[in-house]
C-alpha positions as CSV (number, residue, x, y, z in Angstrom):
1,X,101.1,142.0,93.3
2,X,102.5,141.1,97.0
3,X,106.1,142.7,97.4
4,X,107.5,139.3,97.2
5,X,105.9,138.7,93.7
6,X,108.0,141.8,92.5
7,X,111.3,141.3,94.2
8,X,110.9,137.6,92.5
9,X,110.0,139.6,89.4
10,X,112.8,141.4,89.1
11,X,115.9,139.3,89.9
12,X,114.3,137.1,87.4
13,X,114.6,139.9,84.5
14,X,118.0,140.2,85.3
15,X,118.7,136.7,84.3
16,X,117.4,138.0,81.1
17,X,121.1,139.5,80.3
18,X,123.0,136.7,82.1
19,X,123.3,133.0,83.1
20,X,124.7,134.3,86.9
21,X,123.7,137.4,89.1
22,X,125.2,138.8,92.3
23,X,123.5,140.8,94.5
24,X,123.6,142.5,97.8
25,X,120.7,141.5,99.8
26,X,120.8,145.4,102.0
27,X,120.7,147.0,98.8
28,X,118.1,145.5,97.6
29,X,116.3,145.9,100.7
30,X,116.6,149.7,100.3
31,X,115.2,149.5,96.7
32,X,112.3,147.7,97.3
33,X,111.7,149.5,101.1
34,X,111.5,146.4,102.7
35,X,113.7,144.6,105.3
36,X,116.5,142.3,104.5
37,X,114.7,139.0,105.6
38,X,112.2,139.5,102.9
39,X,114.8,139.0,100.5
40,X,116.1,136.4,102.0
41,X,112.7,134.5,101.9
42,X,112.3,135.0,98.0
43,X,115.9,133.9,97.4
44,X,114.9,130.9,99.6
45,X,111.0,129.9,98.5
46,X,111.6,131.1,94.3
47,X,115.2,130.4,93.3
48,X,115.7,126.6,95.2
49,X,117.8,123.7,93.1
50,X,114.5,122.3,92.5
51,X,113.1,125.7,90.4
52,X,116.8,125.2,88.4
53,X,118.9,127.5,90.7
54,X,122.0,127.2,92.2
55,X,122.4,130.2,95.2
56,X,125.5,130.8,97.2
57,X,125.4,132.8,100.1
58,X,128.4,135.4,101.0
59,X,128.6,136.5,104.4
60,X,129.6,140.2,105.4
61,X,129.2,143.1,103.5
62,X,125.9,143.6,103.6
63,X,125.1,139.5,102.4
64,X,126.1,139.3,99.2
65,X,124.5,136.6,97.2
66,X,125.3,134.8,94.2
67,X,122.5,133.2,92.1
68,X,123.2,130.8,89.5
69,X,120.7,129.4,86.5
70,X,121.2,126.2,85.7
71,X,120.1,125.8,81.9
72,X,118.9,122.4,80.2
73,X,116.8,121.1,78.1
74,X,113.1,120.3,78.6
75,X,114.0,116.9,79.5
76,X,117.0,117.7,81.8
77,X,115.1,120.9,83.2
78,X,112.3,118.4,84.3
79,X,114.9,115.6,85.9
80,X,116.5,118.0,87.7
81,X,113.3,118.9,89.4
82,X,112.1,115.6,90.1
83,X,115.2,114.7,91.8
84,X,115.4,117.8,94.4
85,X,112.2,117.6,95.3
86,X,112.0,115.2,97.6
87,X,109.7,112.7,99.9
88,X,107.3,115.3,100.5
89,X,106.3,118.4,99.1
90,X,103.7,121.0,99.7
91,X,100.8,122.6,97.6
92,X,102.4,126.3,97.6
93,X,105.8,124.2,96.4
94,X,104.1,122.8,94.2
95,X,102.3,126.4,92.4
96,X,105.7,127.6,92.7
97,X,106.8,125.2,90.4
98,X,104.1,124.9,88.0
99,X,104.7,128.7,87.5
100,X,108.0,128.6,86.8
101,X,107.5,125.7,84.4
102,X,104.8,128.5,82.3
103,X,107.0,130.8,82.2
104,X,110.0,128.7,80.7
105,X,107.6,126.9,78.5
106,X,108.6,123.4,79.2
107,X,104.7,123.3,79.8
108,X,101.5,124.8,78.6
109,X,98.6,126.1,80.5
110,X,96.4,123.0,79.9
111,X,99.1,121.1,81.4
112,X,99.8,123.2,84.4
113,X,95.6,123.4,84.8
114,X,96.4,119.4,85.0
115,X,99.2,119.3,87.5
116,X,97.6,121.6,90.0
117,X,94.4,119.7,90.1
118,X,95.9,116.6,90.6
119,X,98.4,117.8,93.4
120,X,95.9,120.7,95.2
121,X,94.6,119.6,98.8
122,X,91.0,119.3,97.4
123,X,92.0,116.0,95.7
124,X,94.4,114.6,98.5
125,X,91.5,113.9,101.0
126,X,93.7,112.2,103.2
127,X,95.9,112.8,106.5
128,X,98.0,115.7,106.3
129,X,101.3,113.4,107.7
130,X,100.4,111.7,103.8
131,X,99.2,114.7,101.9
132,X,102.6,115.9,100.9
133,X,104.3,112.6,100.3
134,X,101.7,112.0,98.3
135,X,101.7,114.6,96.6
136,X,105.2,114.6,95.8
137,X,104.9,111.1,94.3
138,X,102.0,112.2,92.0
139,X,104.0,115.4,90.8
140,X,107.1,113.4,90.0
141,X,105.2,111.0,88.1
142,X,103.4,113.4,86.3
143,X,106.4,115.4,85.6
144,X,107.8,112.3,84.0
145,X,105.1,111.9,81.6
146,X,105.2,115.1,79.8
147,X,105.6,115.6,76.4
């Protein structure tokens, strides 16, 4: 596992005791030997409003920040990602996603083996200044067709 895999890991168990965690982003630095940036970029690439997080940022004192999860039901869980996605959005956004849908089961491997077919570069053979946008309007739809 890549050290951002584990750092994502674990302030995702945490939510397993609670809706809202604060952290300091130093001290978690220290724990995981790595500098404080690296935490920053799992905060910023795992726990987005799209992926059904809310994250506020706390300046001083070592960067405190406050991570909320927003829970809904399957069909809200989904709306809310279709509407902070975007215009465009990228393969890696996309896996990102799909994994995070797995692993609160609002869909199943055979759908997720679906989703990342349909949205992986292979498929969208066309100019990269299309390939996301496309993308993005394929996921959506998609998205709003599962059951």
């Amino acid at each position: 596992m890549r050290m951002s895999d584990i750092i994502e890991e674990f302030i995702k168990e945490l939510f397993d005791r609670t809706e809202e965690i604060e952290i300091q982003r130093n001290e978690l630095a220290e724990q995981f030997n790595c500098v404080p940036s690296q935490i920053n970029y799992v905060i910023s690439t795992r726990f987005k409003p799209s992926q059904g997080y809310y994250v506020e940022s706390r300046r001083g004192g070592g960067g405190h920040i406050l991570i909320k999860k927003i829970n809904n039901t399957k069909e809200k869980y989904i709306m809310h990602i279709i509407n902070n996605i975007g215009k465009e959005i990228t393969a890696n956004e996309v896996n990102i996603l799909i994994s995070d849908l797995l692993s609160y089961n609002i869909i199943n491997q055979e759908q997720a083996k679906l989703l990342k077919v349909a949205t992986s570069d292979n498929v969208l053979n066309i100019s990269k200044d299309k390939k996301d946008e496309i993308r993005s309007r394929i996921f959506k739809n998609m998205l709003l067709n599962i059951e």
